[in-house]
C-alpha positions in Angstrom: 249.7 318.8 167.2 252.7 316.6 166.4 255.0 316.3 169.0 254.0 313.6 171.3 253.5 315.8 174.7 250.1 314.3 175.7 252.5 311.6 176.1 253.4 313.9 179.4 249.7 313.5 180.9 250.5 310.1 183.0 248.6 307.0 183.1 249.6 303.7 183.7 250.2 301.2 181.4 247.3 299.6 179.4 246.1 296.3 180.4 244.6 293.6 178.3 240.4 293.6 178.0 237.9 291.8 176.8 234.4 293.0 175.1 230.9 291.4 175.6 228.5 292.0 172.6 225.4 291.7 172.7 224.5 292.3 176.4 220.3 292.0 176.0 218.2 293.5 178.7 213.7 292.9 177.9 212.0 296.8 177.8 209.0 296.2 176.7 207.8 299.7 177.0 210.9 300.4 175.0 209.5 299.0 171.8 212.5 297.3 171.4 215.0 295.3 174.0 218.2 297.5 174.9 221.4 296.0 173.5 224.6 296.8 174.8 228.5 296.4 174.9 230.2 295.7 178.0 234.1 295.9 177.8 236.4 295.9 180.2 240.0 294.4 181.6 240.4 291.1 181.2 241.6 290.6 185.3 241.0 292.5 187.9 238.0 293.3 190.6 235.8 295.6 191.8 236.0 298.0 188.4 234.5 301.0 188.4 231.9 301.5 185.9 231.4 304.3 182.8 227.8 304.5 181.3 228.8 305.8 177.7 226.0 307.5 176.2 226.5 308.2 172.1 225.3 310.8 170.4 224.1 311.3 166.4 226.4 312.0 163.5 226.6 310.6 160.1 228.0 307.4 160.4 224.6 305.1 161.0 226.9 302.0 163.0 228.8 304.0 164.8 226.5 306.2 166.5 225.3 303.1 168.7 227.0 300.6 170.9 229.4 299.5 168.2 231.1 303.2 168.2 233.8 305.2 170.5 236.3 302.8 170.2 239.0 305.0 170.7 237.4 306.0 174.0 236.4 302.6 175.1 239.5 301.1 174.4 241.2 303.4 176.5 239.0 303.5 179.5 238.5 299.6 179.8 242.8 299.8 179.3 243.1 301.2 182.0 241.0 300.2 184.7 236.8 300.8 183.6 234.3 298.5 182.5 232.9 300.8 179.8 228.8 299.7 179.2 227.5 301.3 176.1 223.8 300.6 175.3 222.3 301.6 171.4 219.6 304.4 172.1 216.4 303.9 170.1 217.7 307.3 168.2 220.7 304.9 166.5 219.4 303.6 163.0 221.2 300.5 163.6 219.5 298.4 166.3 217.3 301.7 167.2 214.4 303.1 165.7 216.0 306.0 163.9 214.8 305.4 161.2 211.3 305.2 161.9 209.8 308.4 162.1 206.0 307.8 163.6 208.1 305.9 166.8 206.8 307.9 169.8 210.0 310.3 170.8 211.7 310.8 167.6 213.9 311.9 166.7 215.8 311.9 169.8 213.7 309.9 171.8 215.1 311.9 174.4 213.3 310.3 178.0 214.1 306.8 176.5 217.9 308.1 176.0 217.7 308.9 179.9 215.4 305.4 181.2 218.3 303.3 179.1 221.1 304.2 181.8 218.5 303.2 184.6 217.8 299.9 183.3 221.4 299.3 182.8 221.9 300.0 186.7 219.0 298.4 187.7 220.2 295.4 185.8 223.8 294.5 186.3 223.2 291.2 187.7 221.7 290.1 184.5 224.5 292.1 182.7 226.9 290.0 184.4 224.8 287.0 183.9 225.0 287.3 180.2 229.0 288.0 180.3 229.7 285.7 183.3 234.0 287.3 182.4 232.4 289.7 184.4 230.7 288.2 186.7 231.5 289.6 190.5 234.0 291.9 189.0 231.2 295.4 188.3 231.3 297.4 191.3 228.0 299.5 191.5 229.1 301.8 194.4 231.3 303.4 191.7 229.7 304.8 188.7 230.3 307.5 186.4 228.6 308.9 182.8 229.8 310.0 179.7 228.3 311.3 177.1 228.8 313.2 173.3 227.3 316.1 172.1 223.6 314.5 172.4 224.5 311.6 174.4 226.1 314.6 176.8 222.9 316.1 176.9 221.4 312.8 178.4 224.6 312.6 180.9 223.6 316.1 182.0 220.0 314.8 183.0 221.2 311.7 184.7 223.9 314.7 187.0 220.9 316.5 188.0 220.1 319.1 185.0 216.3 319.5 184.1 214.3 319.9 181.5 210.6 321.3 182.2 211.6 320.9 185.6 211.6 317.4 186.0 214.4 315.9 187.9 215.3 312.9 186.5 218.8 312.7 188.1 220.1 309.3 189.5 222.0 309.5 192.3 223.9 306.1 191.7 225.6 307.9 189.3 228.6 310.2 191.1 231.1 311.6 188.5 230.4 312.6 184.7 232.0 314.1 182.0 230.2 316.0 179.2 232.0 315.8 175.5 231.4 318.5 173.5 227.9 319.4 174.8 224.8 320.9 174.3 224.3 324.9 175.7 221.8 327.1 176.9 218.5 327.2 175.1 218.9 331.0 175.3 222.2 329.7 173.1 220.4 327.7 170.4 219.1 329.2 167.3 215.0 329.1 166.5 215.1 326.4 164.3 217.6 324.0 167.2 215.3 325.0 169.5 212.2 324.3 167.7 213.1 321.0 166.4 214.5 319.9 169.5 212.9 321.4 172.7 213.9 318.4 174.7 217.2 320.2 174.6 216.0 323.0 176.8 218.1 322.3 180.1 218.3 324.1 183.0 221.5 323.6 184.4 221.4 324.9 187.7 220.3 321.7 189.4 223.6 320.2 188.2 225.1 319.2 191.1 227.0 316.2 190.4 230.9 316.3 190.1 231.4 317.0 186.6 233.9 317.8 184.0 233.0 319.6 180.7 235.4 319.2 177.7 234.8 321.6 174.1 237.3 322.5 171.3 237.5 326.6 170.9 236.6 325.1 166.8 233.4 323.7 167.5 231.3 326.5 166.0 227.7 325.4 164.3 225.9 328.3 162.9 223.0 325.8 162.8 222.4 325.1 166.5 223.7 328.3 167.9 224.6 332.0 167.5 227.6 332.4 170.3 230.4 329.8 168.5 231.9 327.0 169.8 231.5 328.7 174.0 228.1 327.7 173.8 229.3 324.4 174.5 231.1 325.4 177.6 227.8 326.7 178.8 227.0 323.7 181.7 230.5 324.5 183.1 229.3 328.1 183.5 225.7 327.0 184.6 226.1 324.2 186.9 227.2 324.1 190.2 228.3 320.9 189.7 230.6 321.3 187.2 234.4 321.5 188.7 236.1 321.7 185.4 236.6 322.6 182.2 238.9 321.4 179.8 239.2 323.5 176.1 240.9 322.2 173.6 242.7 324.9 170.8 242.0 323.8 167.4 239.2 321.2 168.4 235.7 320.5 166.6 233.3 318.5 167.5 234.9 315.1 167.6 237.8 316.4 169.5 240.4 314.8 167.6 238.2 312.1 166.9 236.2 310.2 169.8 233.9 308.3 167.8 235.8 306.3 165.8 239.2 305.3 164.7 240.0 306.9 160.8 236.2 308.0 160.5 235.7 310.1 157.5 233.2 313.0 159.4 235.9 313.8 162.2 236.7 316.8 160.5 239.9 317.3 162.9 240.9 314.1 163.4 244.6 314.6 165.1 246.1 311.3 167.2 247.5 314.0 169.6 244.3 315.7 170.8 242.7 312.4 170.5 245.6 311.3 172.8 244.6 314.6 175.5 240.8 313.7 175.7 241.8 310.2 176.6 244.1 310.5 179.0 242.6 314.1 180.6 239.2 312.2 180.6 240.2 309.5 182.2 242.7 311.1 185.0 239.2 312.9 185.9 236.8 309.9 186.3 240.0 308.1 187.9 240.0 310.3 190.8 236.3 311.5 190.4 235.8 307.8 191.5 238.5 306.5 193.8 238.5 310.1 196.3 242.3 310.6 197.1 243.9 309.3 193.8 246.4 311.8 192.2 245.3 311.3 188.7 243.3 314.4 188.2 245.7 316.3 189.9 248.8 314.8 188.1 247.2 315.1 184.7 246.4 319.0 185.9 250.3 319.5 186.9 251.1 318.6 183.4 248.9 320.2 180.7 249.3 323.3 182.7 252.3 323.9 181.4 251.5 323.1 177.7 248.3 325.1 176.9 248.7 324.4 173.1 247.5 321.0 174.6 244.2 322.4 176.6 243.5 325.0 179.0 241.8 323.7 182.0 239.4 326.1 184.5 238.4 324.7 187.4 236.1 326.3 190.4 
């Protein structure tokens, strides 16, 4: 895609911002504290807040607070303060490389504890990035998360594993980027190694908005192709929407880092969609009555080579 028409999805004009990093919060039953990145406009009040949850991949520094900078930038840009904490499954500033930890390699539950710390929290947040200080507002939250990250948004909107509700009602928009399926949908060997994975969507109830690129096929983790990700739009009754994006892999068109060598469909156009789709979503996900969504909905719907959005 080369000819500019995300430009066509509206959203206002960027605004400067400013990052915070390291943000330190004590977990001592974490094994190690959590660090995150706090960035956000440099003016403003009252900013809604996105918990960005990362997932794995082959770049060891990105897959932690330091990574999604084309997502970050372009939230905080326009109007979020973006907090991204490292999960203890990063090997840089986590303990993914350590494979006796308790929970690895995932360490799926701490993924999940990381966002309620971070909520529970945001005085000393602010405390530690006094830019910010008085300008979070906490009555507006949303998630996002990527591929396993997405899988620890999921929990945190009301999906269980084992049964276990572990959702967190502060939280009342997400979006889900590129996630994981069905365990009926995973391979033996996905499902072996990572039975954490196993969620029931049904108790999904949290607005939500699932994006997948119809390229995003991994014979590895699953036998039904790339609509195995689309799986918690299906599942959920949360879920309002679903965004698909023609041509797309996993990185769809390169979330997780600007020029990073394993997006293997890096395009500055799709990139361009996510952004701006994403964001027209959480925009109106978290300020009821905004046009945004609705906007952004008016004009993709008339360029499906863009994305094709469902919505119930």
């Amino acid at each position: 895609m080369t000819d500019n028409s995300a430009r066509n999805i509206p959203v206002p004009d960027a605004v400067p911002t400013v990052s915070v990093n390291p943000v330190t919060l004590p977990a001592p039953e974490r094994g190690l504290p959590l660090e995150l990145r706090i960035t956000a406009p440099l003016h403003g009040d009252a900013l809604p807040i996105v918990l960005l949850s990362h997932g794995g991949g082959s770049s060891p520094y990105l897959k932690s607070k330091d990574g999604f900078a084309p997502l970050v930038d372009f939230y905080a840009g326009h109007g979020f303060a973006v907090l991204q904490p490292t999960h203890l499954s990063s090997p840089s500033g986590g303990l993914g490389l350590d494979k006796d930890a308790p929970g690895y390699p995932l360490f799926w539950r701490s993924r999940i504890e990381d966002f309620r710390l971070i909520l529970d929290n945001l005085d000393a947040v602010e405390a530690q990035a006094p830019v910010f200080a008085g300008r979070l507002d906490p009555a507006r939250v949303a998630a996002v998360g990527h591929s396993a990250g997405a899988n620890t948004v999921s929990a945190l909107l009301g999906a269980r594993t084992g049964g276990t509700d572990l959702r967190d009602p502060r939280i009342s928009a997400g979006v889900l980027l590129a996630p994981t399926g069905s365990a009926e949908g995973m391979t033996d060997t996905m499902r072996n190694q990572y039975p954490e994975l196993d969620a029931d969507f049904a108790h999904l109830t949290t607005r939500t908005l699932v994006v997948y690129g119809d390229q995003d096929g991994n014979p590895v983790a699953t036998a039904r192709g790339a609509g195995w990700h689309a799986e918690p739009y299906h599942l959920s009754p949360g879920a309002d929407a679903l965004l698909t994006l023609p041509g797309a892999k996993h990185y769809l068109g390169g979330i997780m880092g600007y020029s990073l060598a394993e997006t293997d469909d890096e395009d500055p156009e799709r990139l361009a969609v996510t952004q701006r789709m994403t964001w027209a979503y959480l925009r109106s996900a978290l300020h009821p009555g905004d046009p945004a969504w609705k906007q952004a909905l008016d004009a993709i719907r008339d360029n499906p080579v863009l994305g094709i959005v469902h919505t119930k």
